[in-house]
Every structure is written in C-alpha cells, then in structure tokens.
Backbone bond lengths (Angstrom), bond angles and torsions (degrees), N, CA, C in turn:
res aa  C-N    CA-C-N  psi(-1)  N-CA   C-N-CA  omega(-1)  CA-C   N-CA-C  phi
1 X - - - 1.448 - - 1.524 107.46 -
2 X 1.183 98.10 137.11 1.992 106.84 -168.49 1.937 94.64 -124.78
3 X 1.370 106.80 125.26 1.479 87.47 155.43 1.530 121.77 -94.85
4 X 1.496 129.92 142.01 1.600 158.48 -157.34 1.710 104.29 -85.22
5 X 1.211 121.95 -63.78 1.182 152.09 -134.38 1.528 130.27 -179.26
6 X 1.440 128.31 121.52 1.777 121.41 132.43 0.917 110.87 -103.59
7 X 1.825 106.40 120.67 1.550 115.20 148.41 1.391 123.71 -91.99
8 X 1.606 118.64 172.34 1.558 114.74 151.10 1.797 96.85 69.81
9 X 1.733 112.92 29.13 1.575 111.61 178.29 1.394 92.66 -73.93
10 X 1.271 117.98 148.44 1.812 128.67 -173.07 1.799 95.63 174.65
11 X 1.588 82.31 149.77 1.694 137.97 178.61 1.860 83.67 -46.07
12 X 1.226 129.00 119.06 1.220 115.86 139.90 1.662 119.29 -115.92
13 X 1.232 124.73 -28.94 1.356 132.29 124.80 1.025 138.46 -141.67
14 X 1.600 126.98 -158.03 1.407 105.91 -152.77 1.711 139.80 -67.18
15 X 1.408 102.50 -24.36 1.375 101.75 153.06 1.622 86.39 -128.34
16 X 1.296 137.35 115.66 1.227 154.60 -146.19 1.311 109.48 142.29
17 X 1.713 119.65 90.97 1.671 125.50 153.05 1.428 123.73 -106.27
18 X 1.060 122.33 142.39 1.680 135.85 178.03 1.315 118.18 -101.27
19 X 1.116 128.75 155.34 1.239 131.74 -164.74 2.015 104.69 -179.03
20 X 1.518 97.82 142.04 1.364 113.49 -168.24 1.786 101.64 -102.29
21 X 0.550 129.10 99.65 1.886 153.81 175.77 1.457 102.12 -80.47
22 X 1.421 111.80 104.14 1.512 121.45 146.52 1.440 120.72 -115.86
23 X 1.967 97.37 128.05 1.079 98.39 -160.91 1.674 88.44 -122.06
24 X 1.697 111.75 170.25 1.048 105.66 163.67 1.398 114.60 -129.44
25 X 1.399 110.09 149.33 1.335 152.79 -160.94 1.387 144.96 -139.08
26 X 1.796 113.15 116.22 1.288 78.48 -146.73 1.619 165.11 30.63
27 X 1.624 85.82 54.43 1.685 106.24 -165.16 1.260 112.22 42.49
28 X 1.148 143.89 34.02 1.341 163.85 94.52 1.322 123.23 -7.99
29 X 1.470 149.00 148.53 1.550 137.34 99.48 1.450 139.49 -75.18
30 X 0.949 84.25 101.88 2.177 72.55 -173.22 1.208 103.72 -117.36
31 X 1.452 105.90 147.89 1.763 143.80 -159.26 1.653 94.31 -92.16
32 X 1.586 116.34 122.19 1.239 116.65 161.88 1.405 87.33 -124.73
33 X 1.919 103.97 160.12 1.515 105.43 140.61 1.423 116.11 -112.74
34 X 1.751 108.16 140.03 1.480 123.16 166.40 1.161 106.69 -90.66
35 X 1.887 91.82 134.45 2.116 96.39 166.87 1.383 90.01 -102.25
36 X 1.324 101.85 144.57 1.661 99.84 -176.75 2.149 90.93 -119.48
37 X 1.268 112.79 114.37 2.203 119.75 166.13 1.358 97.75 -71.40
38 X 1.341 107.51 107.06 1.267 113.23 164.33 1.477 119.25 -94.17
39 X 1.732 122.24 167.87 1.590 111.46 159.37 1.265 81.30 -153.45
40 X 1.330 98.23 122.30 1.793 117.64 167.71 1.258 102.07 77.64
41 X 1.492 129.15 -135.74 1.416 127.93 161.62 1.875 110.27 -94.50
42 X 0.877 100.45 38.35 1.715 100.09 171.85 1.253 105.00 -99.68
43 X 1.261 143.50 -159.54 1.500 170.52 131.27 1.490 113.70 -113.69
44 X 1.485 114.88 133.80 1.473 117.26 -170.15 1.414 108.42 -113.96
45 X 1.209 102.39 -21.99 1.583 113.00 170.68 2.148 127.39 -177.16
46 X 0.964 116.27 -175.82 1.430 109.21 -164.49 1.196 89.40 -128.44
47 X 1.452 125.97 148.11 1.630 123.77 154.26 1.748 89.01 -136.54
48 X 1.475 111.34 167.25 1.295 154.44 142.78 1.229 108.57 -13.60
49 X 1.665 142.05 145.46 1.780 104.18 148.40 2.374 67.64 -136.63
50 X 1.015 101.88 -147.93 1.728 100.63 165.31 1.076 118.59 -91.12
51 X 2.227 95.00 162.61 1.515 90.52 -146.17 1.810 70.01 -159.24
52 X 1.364 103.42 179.98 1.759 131.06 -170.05 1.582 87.60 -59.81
53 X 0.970 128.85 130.31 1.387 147.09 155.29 2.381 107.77 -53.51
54 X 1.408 103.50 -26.19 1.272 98.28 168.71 1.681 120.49 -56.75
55 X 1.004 117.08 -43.28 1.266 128.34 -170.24 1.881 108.73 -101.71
56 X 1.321 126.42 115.96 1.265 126.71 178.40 1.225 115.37 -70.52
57 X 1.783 97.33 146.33 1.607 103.38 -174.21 1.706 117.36 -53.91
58 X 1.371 125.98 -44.30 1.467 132.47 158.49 1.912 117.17 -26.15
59 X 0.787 88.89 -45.34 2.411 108.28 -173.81 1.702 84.13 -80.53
60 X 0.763 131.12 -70.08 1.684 127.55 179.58 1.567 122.14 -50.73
61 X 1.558 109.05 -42.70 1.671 100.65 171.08 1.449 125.71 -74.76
62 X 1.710 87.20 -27.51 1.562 98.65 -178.91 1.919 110.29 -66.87
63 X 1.650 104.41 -47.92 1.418 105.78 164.96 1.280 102.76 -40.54
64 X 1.650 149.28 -97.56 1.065 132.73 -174.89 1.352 139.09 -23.25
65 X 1.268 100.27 -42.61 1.829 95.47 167.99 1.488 114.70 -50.70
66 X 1.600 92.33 -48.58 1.592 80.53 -171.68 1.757 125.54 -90.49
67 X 1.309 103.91 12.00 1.598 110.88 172.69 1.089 105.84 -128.48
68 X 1.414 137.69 31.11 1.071 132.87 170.96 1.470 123.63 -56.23
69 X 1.452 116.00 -59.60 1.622 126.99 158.38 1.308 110.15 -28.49
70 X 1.215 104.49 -77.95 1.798 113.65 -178.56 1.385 107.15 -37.57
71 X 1.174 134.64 -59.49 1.582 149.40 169.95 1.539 113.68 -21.20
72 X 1.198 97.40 -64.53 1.344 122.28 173.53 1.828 126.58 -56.65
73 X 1.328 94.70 -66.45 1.358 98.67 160.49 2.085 130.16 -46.05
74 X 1.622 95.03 -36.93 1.705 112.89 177.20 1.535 108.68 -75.83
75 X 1.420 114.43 -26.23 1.184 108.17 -168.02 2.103 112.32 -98.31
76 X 0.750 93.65 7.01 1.354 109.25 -151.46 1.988 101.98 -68.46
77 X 1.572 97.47 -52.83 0.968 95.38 172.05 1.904 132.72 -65.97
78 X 1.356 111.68 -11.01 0.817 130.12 171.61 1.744 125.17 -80.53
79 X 1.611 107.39 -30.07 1.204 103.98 150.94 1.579 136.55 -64.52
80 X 1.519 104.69 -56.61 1.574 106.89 149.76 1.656 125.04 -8.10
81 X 1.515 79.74 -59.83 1.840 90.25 -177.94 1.483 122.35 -64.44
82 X 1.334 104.09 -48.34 1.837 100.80 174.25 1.566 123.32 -86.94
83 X 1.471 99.58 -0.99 1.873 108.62 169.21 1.527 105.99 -65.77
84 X 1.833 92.32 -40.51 1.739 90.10 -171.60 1.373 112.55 -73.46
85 X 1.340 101.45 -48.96 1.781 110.36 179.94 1.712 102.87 -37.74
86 X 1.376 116.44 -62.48 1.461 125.37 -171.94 1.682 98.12 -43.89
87 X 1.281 125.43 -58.18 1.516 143.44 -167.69 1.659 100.21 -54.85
88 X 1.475 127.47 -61.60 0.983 132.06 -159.01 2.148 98.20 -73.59
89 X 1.352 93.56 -31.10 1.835 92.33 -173.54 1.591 87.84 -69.72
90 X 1.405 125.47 -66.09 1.666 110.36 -176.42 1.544 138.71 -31.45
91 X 1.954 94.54 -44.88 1.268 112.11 175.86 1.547 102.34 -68.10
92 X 1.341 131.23 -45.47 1.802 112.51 168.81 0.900 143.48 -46.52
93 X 1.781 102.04 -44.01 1.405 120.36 -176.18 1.362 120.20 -69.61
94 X 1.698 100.44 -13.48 1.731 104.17 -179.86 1.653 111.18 -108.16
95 X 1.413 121.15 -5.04 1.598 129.44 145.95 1.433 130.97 -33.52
C-alpha cells in the first residue's frame, strides 16, 4: 500500500482536520478519509474515518501505524494553511 495524494484537507473542528487519502493498492486506488487531532500546527495523531470497502479496515490502520510520522511531517504544511485561513475568516468576521 502506497499513499497517491490528500485532497479536500479541511477544518472539521477545532483541532479536528479531514482529508481524502488515495492510496494505491493492489494496482488499485482506493479513497480513505483521514481525521488528522491537531494542537497548534502539530498533529497528535491519525485515525480512520470511511474508506473503499476494497481494502479492509485492519490494512488501513495498520498502514497508519506505520506512516504515521511520515503523515505528520507531509501534512504539516497544510495545517499551517487552514489555521491561517480559519484566523483570517475570524479576523473578518470581527471587522
């Protein structure tokens, strides 16, 4: 199992981001979603959310165990990005 891509990473709450994971598999692509617990711009951990019924939930957590670091490190800049986005919509909305 290789991951391809996250698209569609976004705010689902407050330290709570989502993200659409295509990985490939068995010459496959299959669609997971990652919740990524954030604090601050870190990530504290990854869970599961649903994903392609081709690939079992077990082969997917286990992928995470073992790329979790990596995960973290790739995604990082992308948190940055929607902390600010979130920051800059607050700072308007209170203008």
């Amino acid at each position: 199992m290789r991951l391809l891509r996250i698209d569609n990473f976004r705010h689902i709450d407050r330290n709570k981001a989502g993200g659409d994971a295509y990985l490939e598999y068995n010459e496959q692509i299959v669609k997971a979603e990652f919740i990524f617990y954030l604090q601050g711009s870190d990530c504290l951990n990854i869970r599961l959310g649903r994903h392609d019924t081709v690939v079992s939930t077990l082969e997917l957590e286990e992928f995470l165990k073992e790329s979790r670091n990596e995960l973290r490190k790739q995604i990082k800049p992308d948190v940055e990005r929607i902390r600010k986005e979130r920051r800059e919509k607050i700072d308007s909305a209170q203008a």
